[in-house]
C-alpha positions as CSV (number, residue, x, y, z in Angstrom):
1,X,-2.8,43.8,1.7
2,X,-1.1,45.5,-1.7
3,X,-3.0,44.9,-4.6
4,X,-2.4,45.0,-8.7
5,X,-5.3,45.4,-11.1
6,X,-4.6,43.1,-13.8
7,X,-7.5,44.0,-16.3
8,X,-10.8,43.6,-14.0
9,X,-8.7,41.1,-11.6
10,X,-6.9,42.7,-8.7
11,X,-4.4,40.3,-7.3
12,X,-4.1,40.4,-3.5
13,X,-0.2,39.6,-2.5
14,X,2.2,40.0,0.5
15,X,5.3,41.0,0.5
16,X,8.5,40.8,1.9
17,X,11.8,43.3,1.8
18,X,15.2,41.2,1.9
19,X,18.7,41.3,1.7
20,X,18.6,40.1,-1.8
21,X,19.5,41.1,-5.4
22,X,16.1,41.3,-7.2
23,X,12.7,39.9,-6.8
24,X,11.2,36.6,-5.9
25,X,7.6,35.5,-6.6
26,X,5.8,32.3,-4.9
27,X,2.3,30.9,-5.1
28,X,0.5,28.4,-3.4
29,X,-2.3,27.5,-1.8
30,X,-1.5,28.1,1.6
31,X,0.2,32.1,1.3
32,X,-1.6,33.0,-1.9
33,X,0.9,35.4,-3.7
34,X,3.8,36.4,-2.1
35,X,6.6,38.9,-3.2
36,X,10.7,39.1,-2.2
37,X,12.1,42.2,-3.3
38,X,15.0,43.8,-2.4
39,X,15.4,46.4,0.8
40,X,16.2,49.4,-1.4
41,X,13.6,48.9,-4.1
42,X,10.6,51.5,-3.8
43,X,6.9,50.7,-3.8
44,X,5.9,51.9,-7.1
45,X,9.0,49.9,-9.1
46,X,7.9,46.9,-6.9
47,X,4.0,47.8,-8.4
48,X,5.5,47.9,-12.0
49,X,7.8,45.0,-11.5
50,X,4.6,42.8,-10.6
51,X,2.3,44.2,-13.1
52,X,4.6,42.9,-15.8
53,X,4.6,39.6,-14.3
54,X,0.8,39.5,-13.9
55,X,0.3,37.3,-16.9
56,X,2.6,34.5,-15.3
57,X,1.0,35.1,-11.8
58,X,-3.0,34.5,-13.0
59,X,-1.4,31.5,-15.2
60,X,0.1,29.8,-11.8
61,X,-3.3,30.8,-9.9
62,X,-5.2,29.4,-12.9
63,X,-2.9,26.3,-12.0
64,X,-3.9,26.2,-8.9
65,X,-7.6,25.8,-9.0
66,X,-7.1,22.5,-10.7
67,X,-5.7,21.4,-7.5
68,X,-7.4,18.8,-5.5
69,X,-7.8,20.1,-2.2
70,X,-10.9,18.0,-0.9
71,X,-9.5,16.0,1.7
72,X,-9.8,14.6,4.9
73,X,-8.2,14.2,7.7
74,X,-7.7,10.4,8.8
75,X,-9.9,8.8,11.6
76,X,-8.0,6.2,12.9
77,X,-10.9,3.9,13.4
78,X,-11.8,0.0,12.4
79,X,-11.8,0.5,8.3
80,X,-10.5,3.7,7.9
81,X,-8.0,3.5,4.4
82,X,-4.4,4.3,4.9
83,X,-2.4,5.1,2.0
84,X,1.2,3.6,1.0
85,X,2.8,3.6,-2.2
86,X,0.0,4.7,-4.1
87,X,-2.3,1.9,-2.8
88,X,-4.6,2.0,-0.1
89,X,-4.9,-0.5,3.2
90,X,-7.7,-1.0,5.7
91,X,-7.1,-0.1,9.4
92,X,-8.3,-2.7,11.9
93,X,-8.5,-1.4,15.9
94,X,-8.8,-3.7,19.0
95,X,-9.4,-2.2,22.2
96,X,-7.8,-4.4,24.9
97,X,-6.6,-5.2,27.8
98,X,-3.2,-3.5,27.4
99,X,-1.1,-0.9,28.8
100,X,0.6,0.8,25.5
101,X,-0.5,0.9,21.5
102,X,0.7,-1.8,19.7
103,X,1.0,-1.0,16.0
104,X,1.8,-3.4,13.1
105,X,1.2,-4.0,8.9
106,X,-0.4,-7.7,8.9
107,X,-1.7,-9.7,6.1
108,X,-2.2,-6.7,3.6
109,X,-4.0,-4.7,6.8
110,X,-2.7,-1.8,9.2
111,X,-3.5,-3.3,12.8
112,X,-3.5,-1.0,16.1
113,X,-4.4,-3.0,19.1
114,X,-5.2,-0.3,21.9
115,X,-5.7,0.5,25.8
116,X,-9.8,-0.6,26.3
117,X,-9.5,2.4,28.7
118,X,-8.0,5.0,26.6
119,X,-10.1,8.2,25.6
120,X,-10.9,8.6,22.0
121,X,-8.6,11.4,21.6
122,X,-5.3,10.0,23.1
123,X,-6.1,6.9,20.8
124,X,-5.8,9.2,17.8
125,X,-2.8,11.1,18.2
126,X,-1.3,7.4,19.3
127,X,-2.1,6.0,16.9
128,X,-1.6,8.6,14.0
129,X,1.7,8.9,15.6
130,X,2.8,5.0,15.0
131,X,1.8,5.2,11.5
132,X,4.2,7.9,10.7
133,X,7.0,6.0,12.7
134,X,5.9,3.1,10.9
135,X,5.8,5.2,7.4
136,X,9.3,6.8,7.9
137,X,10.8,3.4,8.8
138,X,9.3,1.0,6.3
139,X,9.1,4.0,3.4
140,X,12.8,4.7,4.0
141,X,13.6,1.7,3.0
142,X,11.7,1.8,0.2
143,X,13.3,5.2,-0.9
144,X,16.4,3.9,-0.6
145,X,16.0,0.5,-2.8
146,X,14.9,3.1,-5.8
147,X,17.5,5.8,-4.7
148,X,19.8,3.2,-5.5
149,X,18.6,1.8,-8.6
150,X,18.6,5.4,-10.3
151,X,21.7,6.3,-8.6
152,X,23.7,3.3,-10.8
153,X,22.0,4.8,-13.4
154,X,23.1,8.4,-13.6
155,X,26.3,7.4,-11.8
156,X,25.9,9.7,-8.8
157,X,25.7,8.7,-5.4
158,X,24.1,11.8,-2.4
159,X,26.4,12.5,0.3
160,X,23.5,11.8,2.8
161,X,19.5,10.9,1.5
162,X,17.0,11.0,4.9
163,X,13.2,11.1,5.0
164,X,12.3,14.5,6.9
165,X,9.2,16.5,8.0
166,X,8.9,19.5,4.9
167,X,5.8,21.4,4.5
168,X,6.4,23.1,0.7
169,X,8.8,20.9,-0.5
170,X,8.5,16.9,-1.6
171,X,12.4,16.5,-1.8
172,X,15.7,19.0,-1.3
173,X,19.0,18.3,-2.5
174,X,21.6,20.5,-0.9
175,X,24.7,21.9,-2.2
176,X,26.9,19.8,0.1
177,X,24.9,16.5,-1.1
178,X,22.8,15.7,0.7
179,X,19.2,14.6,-0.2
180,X,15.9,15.1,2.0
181,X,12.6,13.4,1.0
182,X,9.5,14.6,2.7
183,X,8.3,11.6,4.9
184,X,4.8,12.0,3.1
185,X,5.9,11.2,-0.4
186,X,5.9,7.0,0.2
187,X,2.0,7.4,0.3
188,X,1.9,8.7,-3.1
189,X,2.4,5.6,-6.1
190,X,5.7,4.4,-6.6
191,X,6.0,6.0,-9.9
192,X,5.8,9.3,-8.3
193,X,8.5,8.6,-5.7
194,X,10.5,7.7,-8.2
195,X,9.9,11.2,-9.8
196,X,11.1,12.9,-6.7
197,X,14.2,10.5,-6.0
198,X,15.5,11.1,-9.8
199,X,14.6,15.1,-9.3
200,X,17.0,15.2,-6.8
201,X,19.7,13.1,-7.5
202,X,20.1,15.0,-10.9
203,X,20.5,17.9,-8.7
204,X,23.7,16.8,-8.0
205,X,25.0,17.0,-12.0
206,X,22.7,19.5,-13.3
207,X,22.1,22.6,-10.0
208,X,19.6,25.0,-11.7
209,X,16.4,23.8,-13.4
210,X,17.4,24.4,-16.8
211,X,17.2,22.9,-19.8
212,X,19.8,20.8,-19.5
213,X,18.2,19.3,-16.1
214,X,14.8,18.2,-17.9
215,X,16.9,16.5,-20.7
216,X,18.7,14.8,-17.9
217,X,15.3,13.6,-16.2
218,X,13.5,12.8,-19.0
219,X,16.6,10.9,-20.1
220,X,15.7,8.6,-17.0
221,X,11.9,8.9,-16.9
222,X,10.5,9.4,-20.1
223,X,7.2,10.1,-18.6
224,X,8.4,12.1,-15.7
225,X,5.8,15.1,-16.3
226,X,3.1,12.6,-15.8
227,X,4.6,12.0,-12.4
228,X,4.9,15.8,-11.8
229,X,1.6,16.7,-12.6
230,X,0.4,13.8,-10.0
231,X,2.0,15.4,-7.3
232,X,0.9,19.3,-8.8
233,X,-3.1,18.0,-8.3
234,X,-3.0,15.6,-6.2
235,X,0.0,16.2,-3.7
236,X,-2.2,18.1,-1.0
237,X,-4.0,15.2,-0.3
238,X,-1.0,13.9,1.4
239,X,-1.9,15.5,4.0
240,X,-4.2,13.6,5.6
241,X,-1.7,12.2,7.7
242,X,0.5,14.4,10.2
């Protein structure tokens, strides 16, 4: 793995040649550093071309390590907490005589009644299963009572806006229009949601993330960076369903 000495840091990165104009840098916690540069450009402009941005790369890895990334995978057992919209519900599980997982929200409780005969392992995945149908139903609808609150708004309305499976991304507004949430964001609080909704639907005025783009979001959510840094620290945790 190509490295940079930055003072007495060496930063470990990867990197990729492309069909592309000049280079790309991305960090996170999964790939560490990567690096998109263009076929033609040689090794040692590439080396120079990261040392100057060596500053901004230990400031986002800095960033990083204020992520919370102490989380656990769900058990989908009597008590386990599931989280939606910000708040979290206990599971209840009944094993009985059934043939097939029955799988419902009840009285402020998540409620799975399940085969007695069923192996431990095949009620998991069952189960985890019906709570993200259950999530992608009931959180759609959700998405799309504040989609269309903030749409009035700012006077825009997406071609298409569908909850879909994204690993990097919490929301992705093309440029024909249409608008994808990840599935996983109606777990986070409502306030956050709302973040990611008015992200993307002033994508469709404002493209790039420029100046003007900001203005138009904080126009809508004053305290939109509060929201932001929510999902910065806290977004991985999401996770812990799917």
């Amino acid at each position: 793995m190509p490295i940079v000495n930055y003072g007495t840091t060496d930063i470990e990165y990867l990197i990729y040649k492309q069909n592309r104009k000049d280079l790309k840098l991305s960090i996170d916690l999964v790939n560490g550093v990567e690096v998109y540069v263009p076929e033609h450009l040689t090794d040692e402009k590439t080396t120079e071309l990261i040392r100057k941005k060596s500053p901004w790369i230990m400031a986002k890895l800095k960033d990083l390590k204020q992520v919370d990334t102490e989380y656990q995978k769900k058990e989908y057992v009597s008590g386990e907490k599931l989280p939606y919209l910000g708040r979290q519900y206990r599971l209840k599980v009944y094993r009985e005589a059934v043939s097939q997982v029955e799988f419902r929200f009840f009285q402020g409780k998540f409620k799975a009644i399940v085969p007695s005969h069923w192996e431990e392992s095949a009620l998991q995945e069952t189960i985890e299963t019906k709570l993200i149908k259950w999530y992608r139903k009931h959180g759609y609808q959700k998405v799309l009572e504040r989609a269309a609150y903030y749409q009035s708004l700012l006077g825009v309305a997406p071609r298409t806006l569908n909850l879909k499976s994204q690993q990097k991304r919490w929301g992705t507004c093309t440029p024909k229009g249409d608008i994808y949430l990840n599935w996983r964001i109606v777990m986070a609080p409502v306030q956050v949601i709302d973040y990611v909704i008015v992200h993307e639907l002033v994508h469709l005025i404002v493209p790039e993330h420029n100046q003007e783009f900001w203005e138009t979001v904080k126009a809508i959510l004053p305290d939109y960076e509060k929201h932001k840094e929510w999902l910065r620290v806290h977004g991985l945790s999401l996770h812990s369903v799917g």
